[in-house]
LOMAR-443577 format. One record per residue: residue in three letters; x, y, z of N, C-alpha, C, CB in turn; residue number from 1. Coordinates in pm, whole numbers, always signed. Glycine has a CB too. Layout:
BEGIN
<site resn="Ala" n_c1="X" n_c2="Y" n_c3="Z" ca_c1="X" ca_c2="Y" ca_c3="Z" c_c1="X" c_c2="Y" c_c3="Z" cb_c1="X" cb_c2="Y" cb_c3="Z" resi="NUM"/>
...
REM end
This chain:
BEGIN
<site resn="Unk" n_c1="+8186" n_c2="+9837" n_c3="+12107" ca_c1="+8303" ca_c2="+9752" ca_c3="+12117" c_c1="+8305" c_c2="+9690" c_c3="+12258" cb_c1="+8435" cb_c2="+9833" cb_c3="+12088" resi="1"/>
<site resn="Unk" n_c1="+8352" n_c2="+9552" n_c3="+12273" ca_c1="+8331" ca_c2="+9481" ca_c3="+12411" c_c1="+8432" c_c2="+9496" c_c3="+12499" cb_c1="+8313" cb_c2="+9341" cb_c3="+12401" resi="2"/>
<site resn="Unk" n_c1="+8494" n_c2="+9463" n_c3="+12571" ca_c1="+8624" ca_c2="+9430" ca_c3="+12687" c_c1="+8722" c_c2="+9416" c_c3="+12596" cb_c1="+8618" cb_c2="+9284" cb_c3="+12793" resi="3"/>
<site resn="Unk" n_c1="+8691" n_c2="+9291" n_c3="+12582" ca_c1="+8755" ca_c2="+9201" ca_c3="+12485" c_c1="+8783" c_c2="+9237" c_c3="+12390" cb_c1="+8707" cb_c2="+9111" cb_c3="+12453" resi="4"/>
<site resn="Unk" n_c1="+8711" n_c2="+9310" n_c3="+12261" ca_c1="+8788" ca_c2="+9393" ca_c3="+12149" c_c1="+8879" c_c2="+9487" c_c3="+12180" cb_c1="+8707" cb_c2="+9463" cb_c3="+12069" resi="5"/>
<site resn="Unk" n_c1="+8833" n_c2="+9544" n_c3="+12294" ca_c1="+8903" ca_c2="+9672" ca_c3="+12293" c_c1="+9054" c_c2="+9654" c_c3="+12356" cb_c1="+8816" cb_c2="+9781" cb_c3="+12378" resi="6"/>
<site resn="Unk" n_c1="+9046" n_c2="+9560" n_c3="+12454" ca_c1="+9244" ca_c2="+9506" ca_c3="+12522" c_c1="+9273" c_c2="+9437" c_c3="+12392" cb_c1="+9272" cb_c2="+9351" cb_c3="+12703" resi="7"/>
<site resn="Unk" n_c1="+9194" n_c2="+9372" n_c3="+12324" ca_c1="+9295" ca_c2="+9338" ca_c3="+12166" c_c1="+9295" c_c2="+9450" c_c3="+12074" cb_c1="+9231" cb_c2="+9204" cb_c3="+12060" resi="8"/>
<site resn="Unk" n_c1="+9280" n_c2="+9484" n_c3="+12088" ca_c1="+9304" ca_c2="+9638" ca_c3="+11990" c_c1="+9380" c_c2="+9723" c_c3="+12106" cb_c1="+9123" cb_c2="+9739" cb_c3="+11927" resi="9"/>
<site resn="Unk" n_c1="+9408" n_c2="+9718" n_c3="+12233" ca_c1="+9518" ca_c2="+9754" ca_c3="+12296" c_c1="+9665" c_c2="+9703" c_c3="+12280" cb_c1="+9486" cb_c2="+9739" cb_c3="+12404" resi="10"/>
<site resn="Unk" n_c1="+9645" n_c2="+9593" n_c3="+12263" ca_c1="+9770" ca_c2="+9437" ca_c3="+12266" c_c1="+9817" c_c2="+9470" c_c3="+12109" cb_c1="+9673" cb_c2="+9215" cb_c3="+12286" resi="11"/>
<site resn="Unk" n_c1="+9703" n_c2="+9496" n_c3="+11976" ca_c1="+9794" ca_c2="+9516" ca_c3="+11847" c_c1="+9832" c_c2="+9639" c_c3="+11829" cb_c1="+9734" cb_c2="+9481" cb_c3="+11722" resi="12"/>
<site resn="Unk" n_c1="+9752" n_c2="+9751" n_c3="+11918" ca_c1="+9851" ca_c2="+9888" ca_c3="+11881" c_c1="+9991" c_c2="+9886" c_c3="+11910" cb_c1="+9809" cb_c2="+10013" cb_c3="+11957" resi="13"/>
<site resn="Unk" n_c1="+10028" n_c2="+9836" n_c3="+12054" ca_c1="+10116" ca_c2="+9822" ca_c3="+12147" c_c1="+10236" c_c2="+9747" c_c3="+12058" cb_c1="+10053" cb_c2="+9744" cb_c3="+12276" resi="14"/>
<site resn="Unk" n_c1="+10238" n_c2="+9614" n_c3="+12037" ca_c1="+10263" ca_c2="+9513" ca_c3="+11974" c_c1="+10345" c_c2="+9544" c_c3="+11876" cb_c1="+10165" cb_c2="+9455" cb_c3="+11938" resi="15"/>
<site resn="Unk" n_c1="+10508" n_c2="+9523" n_c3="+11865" ca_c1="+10593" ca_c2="+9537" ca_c3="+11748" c_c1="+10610" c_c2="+9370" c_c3="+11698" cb_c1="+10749" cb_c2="+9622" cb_c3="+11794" resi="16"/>
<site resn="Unk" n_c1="+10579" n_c2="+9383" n_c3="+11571" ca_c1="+10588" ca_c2="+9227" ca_c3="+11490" c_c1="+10768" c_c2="+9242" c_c3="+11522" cb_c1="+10518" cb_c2="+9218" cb_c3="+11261" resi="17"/>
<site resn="Unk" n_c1="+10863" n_c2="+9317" n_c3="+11463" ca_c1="+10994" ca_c2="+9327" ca_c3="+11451" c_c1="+11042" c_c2="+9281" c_c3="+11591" cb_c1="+11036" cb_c2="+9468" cb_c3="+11407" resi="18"/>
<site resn="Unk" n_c1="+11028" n_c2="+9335" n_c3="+11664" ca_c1="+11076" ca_c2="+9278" ca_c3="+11832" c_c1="+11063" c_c2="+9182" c_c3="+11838" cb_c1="+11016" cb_c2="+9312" cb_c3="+11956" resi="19"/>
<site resn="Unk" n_c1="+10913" n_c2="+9090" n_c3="+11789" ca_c1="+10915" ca_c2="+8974" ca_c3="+11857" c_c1="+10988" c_c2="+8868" c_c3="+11791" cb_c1="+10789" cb_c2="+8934" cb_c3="+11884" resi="20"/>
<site resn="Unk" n_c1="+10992" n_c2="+8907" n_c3="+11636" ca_c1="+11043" ca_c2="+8853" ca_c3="+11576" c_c1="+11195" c_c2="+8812" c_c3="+11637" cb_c1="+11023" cb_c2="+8916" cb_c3="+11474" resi="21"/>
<site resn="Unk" n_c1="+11256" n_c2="+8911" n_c3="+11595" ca_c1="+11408" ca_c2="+8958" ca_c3="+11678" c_c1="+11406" c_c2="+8852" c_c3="+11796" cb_c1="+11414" cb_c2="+9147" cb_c3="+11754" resi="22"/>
<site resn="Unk" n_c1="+11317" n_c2="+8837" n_c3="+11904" ca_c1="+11326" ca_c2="+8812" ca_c3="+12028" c_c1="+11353" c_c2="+8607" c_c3="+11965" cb_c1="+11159" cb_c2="+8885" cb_c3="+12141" resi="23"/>
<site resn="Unk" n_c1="+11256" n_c2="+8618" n_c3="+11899" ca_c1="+11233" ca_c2="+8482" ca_c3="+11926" c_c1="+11347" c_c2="+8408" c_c3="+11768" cb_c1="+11020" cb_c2="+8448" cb_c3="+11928" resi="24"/>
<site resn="Unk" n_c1="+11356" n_c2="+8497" n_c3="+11704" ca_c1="+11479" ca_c2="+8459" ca_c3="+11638" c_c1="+11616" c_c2="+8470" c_c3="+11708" cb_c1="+11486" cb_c2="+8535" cb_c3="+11524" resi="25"/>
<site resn="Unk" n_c1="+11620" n_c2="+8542" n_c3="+11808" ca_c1="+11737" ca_c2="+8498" ca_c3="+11870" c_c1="+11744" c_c2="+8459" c_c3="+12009" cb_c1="+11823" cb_c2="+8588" cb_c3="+11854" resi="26"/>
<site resn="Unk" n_c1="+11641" n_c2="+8388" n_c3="+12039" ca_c1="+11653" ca_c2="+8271" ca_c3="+12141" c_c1="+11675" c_c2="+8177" c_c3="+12100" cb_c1="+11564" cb_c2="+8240" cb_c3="+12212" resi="27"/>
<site resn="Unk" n_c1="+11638" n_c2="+8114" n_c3="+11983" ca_c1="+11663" ca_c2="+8006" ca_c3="+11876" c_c1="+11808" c_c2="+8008" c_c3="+11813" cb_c1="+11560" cb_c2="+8026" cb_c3="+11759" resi="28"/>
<site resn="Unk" n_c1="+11856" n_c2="+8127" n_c3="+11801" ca_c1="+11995" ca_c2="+8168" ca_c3="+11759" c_c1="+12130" c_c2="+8070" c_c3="+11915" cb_c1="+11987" cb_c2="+8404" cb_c3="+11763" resi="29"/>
<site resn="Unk" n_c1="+12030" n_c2="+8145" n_c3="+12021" ca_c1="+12119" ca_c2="+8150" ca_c3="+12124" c_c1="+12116" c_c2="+8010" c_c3="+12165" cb_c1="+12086" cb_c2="+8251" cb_c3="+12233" resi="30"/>
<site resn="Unk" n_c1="+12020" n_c2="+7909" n_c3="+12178" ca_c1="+12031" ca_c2="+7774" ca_c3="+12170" c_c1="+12116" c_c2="+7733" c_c3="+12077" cb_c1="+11919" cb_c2="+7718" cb_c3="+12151" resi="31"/>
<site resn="Unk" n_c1="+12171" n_c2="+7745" n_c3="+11949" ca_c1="+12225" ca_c2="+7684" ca_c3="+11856" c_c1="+12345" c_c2="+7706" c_c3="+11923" cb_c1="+12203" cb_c2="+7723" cb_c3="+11718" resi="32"/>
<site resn="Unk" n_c1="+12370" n_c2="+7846" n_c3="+11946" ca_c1="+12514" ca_c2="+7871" ca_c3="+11975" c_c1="+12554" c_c2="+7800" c_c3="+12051" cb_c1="+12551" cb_c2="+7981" cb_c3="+12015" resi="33"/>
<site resn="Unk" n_c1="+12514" n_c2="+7787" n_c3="+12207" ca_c1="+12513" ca_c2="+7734" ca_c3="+12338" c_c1="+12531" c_c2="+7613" c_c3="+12296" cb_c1="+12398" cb_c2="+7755" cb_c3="+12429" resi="34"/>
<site resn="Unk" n_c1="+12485" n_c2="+7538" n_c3="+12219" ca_c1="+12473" ca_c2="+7406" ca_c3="+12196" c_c1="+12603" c_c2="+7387" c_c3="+12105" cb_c1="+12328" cb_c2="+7365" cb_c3="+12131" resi="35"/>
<site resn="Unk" n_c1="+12655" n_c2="+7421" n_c3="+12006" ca_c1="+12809" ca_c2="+7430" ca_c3="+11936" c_c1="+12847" c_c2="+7464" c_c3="+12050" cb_c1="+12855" cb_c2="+7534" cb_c3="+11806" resi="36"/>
<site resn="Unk" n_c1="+12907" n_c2="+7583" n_c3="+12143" ca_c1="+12991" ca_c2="+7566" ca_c3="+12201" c_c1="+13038" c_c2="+7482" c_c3="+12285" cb_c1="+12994" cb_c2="+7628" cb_c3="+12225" resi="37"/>
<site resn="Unk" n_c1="+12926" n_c2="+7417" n_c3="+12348" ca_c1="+12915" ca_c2="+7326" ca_c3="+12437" c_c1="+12996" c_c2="+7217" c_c3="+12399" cb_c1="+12789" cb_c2="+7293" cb_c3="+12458" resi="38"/>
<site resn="Unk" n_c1="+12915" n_c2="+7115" n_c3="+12276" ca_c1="+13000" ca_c2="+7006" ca_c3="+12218" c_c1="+13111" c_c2="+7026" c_c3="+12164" cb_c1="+12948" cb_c2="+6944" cb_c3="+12133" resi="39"/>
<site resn="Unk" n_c1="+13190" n_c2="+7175" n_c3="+12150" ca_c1="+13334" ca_c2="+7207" ca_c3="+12078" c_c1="+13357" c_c2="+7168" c_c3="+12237" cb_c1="+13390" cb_c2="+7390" cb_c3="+11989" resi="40"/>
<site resn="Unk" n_c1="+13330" n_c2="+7215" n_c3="+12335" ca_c1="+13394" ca_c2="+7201" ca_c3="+12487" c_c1="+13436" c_c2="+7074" c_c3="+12529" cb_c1="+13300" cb_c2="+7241" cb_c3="+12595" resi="41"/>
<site resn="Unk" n_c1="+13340" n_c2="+6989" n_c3="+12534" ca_c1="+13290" ca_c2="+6869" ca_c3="+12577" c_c1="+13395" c_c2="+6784" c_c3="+12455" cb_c1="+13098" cb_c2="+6855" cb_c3="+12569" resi="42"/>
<site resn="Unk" n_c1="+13390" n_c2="+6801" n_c3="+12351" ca_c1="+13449" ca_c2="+6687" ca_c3="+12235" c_c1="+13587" c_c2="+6717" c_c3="+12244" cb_c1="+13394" cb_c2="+6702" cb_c3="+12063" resi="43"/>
<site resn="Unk" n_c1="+13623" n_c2="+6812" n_c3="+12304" ca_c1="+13772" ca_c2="+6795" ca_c3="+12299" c_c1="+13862" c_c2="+6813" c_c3="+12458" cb_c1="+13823" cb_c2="+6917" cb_c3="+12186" resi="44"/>
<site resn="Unk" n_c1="+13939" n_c2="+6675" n_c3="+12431" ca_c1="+13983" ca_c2="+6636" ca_c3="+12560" c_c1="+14048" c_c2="+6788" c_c3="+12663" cb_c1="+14113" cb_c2="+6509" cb_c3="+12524" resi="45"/>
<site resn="Unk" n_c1="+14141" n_c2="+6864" n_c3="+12571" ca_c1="+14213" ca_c2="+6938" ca_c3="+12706" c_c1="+14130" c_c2="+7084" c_c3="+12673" cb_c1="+14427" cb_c2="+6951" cb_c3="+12703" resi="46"/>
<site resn="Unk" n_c1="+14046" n_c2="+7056" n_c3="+12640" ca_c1="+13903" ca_c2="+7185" ca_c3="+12664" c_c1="+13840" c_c2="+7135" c_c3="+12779" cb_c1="+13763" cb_c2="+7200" cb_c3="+12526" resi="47"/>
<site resn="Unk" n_c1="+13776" n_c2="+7009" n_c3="+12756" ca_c1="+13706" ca_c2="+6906" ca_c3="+12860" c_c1="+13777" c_c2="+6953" c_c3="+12992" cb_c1="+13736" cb_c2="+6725" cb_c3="+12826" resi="48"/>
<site resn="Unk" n_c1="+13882" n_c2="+6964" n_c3="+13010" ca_c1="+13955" ca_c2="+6965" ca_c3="+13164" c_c1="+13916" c_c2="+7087" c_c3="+13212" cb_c1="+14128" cb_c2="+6955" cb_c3="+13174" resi="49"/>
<site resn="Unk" n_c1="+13906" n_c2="+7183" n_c3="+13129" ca_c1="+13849" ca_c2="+7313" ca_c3="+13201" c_c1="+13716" c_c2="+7357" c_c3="+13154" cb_c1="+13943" cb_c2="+7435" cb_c3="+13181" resi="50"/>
<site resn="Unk" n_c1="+13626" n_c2="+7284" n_c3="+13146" ca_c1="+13541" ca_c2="+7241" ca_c3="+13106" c_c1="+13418" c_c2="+7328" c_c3="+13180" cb_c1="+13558" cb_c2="+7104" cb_c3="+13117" resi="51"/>
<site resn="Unk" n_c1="+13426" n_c2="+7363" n_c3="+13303" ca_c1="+13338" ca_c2="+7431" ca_c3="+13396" c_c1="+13356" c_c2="+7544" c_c3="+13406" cb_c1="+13336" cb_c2="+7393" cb_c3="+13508" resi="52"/>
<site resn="Unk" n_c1="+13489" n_c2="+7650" n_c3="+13347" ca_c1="+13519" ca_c2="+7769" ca_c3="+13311" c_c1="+13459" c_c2="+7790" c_c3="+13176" cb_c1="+13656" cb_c2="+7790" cb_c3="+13319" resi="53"/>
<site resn="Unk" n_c1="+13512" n_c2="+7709" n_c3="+13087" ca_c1="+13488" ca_c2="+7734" ca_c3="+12940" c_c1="+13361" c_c2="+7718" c_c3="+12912" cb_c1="+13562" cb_c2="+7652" cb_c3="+12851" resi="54"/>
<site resn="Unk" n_c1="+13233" n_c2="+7659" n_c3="+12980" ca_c1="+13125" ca_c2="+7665" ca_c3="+12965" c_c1="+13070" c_c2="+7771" c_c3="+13001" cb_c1="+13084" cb_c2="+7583" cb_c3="+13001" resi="55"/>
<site resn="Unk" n_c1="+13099" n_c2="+7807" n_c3="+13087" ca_c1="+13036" ca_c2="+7987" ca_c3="+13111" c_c1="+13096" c_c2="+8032" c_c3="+13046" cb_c1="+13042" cb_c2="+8080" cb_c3="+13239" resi="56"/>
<site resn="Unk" n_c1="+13178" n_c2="+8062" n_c3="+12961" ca_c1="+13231" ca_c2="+8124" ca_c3="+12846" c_c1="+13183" c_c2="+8139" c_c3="+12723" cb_c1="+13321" cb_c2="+8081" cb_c3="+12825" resi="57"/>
<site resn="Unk" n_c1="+13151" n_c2="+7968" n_c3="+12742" ca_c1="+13079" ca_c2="+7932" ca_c3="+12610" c_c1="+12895" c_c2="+7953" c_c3="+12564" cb_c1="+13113" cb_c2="+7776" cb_c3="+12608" resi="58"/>
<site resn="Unk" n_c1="+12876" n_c2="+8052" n_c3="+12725" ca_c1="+12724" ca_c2="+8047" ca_c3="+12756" c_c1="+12694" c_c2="+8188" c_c3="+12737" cb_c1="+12678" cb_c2="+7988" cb_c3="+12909" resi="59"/>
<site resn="Unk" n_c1="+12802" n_c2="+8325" n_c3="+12785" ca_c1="+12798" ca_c2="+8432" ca_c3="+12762" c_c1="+12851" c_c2="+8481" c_c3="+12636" cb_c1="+12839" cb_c2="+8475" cb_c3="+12851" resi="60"/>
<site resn="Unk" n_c1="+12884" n_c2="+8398" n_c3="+12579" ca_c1="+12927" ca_c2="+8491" ca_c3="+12401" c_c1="+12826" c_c2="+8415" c_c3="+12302" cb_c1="+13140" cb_c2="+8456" cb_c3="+12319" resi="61"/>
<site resn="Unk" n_c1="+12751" n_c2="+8321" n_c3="+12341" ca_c1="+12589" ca_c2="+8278" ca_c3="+12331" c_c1="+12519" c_c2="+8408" c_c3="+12339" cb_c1="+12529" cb_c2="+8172" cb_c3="+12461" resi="62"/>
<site resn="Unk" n_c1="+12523" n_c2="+8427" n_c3="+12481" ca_c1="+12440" ca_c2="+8506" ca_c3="+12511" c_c1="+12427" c_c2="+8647" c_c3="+12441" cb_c1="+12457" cb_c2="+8512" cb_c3="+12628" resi="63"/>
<site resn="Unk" n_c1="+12594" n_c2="+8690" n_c3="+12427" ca_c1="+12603" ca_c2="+8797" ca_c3="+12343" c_c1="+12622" c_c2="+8822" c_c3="+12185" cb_c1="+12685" cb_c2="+8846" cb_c3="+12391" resi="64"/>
<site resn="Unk" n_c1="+12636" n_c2="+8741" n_c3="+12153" ca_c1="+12621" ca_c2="+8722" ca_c3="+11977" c_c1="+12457" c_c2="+8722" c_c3="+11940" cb_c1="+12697" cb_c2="+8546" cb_c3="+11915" resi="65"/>
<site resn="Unk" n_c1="+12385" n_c2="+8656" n_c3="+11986" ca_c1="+12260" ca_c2="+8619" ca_c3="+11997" c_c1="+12184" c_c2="+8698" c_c3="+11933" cb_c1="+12221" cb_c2="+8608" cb_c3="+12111" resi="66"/>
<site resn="Unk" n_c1="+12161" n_c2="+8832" n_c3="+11992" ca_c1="+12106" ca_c2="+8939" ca_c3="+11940" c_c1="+12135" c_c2="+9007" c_c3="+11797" cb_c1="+12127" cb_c2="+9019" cb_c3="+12028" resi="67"/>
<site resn="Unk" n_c1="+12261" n_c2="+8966" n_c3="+11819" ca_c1="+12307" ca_c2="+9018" ca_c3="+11626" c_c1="+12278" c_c2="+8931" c_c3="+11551" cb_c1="+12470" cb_c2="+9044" cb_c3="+11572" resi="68"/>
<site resn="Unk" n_c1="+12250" n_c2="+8789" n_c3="+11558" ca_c1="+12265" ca_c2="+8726" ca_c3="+11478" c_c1="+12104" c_c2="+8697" c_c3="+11441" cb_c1="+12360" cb_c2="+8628" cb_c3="+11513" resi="69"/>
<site resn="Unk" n_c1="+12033" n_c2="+8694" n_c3="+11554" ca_c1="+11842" ca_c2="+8697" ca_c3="+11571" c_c1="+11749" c_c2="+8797" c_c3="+11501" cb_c1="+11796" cb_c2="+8732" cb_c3="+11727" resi="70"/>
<site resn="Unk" n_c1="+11871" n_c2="+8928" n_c3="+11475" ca_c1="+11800" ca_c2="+9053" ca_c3="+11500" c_c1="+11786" c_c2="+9043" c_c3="+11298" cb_c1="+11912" cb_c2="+9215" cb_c3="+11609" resi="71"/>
<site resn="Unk" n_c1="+11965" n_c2="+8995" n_c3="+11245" ca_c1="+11964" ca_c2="+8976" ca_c3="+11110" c_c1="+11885" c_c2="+8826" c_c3="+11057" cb_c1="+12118" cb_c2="+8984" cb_c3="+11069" resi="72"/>
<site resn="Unk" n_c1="+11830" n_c2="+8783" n_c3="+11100" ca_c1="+11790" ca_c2="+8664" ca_c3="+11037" c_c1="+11623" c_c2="+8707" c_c3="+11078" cb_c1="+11871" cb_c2="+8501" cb_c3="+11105" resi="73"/>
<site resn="Unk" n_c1="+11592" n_c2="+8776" n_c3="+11129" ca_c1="+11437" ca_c2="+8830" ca_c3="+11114" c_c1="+11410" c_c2="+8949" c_c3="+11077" cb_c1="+11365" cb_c2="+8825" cb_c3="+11223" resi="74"/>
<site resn="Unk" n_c1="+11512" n_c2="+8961" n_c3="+10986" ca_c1="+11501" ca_c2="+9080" ca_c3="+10896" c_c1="+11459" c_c2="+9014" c_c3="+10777" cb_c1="+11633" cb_c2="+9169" cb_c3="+10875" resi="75"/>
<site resn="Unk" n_c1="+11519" n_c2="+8893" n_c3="+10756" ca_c1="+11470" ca_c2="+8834" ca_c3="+10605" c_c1="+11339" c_c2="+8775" c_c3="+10580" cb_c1="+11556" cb_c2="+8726" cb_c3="+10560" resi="76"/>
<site resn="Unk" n_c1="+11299" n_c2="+8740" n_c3="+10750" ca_c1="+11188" ca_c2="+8695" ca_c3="+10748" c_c1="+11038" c_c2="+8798" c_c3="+10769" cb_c1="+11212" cb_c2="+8599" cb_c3="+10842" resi="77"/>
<site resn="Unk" n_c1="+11068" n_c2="+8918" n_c3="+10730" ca_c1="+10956" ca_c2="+9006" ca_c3="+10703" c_c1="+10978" c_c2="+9065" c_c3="+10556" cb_c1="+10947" cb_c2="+9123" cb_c3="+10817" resi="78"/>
<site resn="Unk" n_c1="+11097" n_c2="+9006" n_c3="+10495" ca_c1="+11066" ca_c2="+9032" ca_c3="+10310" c_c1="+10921" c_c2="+8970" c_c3="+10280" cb_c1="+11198" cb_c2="+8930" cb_c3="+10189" resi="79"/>
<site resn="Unk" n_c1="+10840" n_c2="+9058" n_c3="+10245" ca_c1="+10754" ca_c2="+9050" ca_c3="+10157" c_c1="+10755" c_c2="+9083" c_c3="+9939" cb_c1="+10677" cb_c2="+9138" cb_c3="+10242" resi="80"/>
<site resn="Unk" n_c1="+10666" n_c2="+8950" n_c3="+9922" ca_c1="+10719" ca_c2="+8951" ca_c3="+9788" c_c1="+10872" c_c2="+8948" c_c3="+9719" cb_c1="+10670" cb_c2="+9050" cb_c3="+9751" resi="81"/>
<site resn="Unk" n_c1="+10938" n_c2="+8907" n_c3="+9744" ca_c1="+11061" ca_c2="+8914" ca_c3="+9738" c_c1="+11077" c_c2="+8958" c_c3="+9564" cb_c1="+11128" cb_c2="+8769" cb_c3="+9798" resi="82"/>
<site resn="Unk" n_c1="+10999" n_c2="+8863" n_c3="+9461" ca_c1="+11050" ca_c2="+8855" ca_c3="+9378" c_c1="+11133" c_c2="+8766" c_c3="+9267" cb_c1="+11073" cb_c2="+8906" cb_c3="+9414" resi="83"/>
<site resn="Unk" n_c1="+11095" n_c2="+8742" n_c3="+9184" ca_c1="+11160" ca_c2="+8630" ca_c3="+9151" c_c1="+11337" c_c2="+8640" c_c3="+9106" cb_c1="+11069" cb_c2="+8578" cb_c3="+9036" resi="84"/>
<site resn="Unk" n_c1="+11354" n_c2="+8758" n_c3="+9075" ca_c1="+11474" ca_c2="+8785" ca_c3="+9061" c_c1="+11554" c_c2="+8728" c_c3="+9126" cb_c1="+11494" cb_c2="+8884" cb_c3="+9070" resi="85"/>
<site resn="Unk" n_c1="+11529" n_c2="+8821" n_c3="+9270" ca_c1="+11597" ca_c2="+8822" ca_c3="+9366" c_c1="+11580" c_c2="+8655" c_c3="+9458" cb_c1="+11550" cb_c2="+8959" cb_c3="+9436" resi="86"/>
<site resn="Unk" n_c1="+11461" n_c2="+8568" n_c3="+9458" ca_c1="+11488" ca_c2="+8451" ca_c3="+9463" c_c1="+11584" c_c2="+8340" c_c3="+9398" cb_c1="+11402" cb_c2="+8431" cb_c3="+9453" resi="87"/>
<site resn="Unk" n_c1="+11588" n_c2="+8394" n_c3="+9280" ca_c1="+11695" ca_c2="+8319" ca_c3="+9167" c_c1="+11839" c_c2="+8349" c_c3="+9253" cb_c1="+11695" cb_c2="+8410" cb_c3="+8974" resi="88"/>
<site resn="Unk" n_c1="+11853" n_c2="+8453" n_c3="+9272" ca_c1="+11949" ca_c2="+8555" ca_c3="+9300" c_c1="+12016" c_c2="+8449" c_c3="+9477" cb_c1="+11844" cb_c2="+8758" cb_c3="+9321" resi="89"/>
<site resn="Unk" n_c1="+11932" n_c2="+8448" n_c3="+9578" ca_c1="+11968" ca_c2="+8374" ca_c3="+9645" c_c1="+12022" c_c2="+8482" c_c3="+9782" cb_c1="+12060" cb_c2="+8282" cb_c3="+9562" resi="90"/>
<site resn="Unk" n_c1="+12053" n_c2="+8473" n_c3="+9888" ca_c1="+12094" ca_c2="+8538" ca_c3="+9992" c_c1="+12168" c_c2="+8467" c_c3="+10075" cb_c1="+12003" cb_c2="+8587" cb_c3="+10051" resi="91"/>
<site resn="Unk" n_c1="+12275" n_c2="+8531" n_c3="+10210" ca_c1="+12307" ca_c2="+8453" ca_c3="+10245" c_c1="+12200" c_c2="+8349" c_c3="+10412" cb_c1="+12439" cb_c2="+8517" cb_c3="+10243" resi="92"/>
<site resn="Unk" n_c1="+12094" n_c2="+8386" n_c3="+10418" ca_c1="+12048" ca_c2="+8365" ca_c3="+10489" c_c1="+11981" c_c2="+8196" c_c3="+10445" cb_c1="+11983" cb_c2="+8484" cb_c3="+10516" resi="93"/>
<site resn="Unk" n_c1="+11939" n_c2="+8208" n_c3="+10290" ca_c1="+11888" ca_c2="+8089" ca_c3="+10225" c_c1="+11936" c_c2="+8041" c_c3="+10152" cb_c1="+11801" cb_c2="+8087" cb_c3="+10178" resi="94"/>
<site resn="Unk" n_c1="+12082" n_c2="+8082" n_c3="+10096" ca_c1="+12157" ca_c2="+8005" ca_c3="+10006" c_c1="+12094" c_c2="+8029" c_c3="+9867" cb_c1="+12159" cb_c2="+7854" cb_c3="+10048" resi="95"/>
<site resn="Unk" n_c1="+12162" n_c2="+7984" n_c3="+9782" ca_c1="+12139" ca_c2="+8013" ca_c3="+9630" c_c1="+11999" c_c2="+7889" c_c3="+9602" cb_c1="+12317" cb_c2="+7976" cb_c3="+9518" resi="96"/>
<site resn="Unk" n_c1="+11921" n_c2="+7943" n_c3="+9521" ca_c1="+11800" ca_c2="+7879" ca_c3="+9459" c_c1="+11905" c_c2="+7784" c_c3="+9369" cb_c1="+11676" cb_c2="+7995" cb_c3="+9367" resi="97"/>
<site resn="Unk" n_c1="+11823" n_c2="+7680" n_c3="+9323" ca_c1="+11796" ca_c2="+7606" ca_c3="+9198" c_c1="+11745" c_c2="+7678" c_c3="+9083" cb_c1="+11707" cb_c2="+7506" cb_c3="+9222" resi="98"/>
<site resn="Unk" n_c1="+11869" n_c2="+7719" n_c3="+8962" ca_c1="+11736" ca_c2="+7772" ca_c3="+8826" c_c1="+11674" c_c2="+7675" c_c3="+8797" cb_c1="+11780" cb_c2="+7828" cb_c3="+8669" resi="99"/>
<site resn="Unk" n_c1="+11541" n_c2="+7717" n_c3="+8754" ca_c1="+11469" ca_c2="+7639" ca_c3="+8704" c_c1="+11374" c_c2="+7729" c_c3="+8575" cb_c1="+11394" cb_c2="+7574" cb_c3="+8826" resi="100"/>
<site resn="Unk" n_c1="+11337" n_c2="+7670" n_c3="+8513" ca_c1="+11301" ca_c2="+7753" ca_c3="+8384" c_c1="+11127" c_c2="+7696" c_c3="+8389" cb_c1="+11414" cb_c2="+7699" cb_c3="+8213" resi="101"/>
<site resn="Unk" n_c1="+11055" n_c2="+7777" n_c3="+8403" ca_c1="+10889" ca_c2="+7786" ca_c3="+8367" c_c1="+10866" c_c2="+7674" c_c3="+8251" cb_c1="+10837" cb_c2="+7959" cb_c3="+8300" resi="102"/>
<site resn="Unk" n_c1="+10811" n_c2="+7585" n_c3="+8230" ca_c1="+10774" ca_c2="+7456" ca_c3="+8145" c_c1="+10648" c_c2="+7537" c_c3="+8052" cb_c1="+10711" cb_c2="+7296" cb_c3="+8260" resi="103"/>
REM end
């Protein structure tokens, strides 16, 4: 085995798929948020006036929702096989399918 196999076979023992998932589903989470709170701030006039308080406000409950909301939305995204049932069936992460009937 070379250098090179062996720190990658260090890097995938090490390596949780779930974390990163998590991580990077809720940095993406935490942009969305940040970004709604922002324009709820900004779009309304007597928010606007305190506008430089309420944005750090609006940046730390970003910050802290984030993780709950990252951690459940990359949970759905390691269903394997789901199933057709349960695709029919629908979740709230993807909303209800379209029936459709096999031709």
């Amino acid at each position: 085995m070379t250098r090179q196999e062996a720190a990658m076979q260090r890097f995938e023992d090490d390596f949780d798929i779930d974390l990163f998932l998590a991580v990077i589903c809720g940095a993406i989470v935490q942009t969305v948020l940040f970004g709604f709170g922002t324009t709820l701030v900004l779009s309304i006039p007597p928010l606007a006036e305190h506008a430089a308080h309420l944005l750090i406000v609006a940046l730390a409950l970003s910050l802290l929702f984030a993780p709950f909301f990252g951690f459940w939305i990359s949970l759905r995204l390691r269903y394997r096989n789901w199933g057709r049932e349960a695709w029919l069936r629908g979740d709230d992460v993807c909303g209800k399918a379209v029936m459709r009937r096999d031709r």
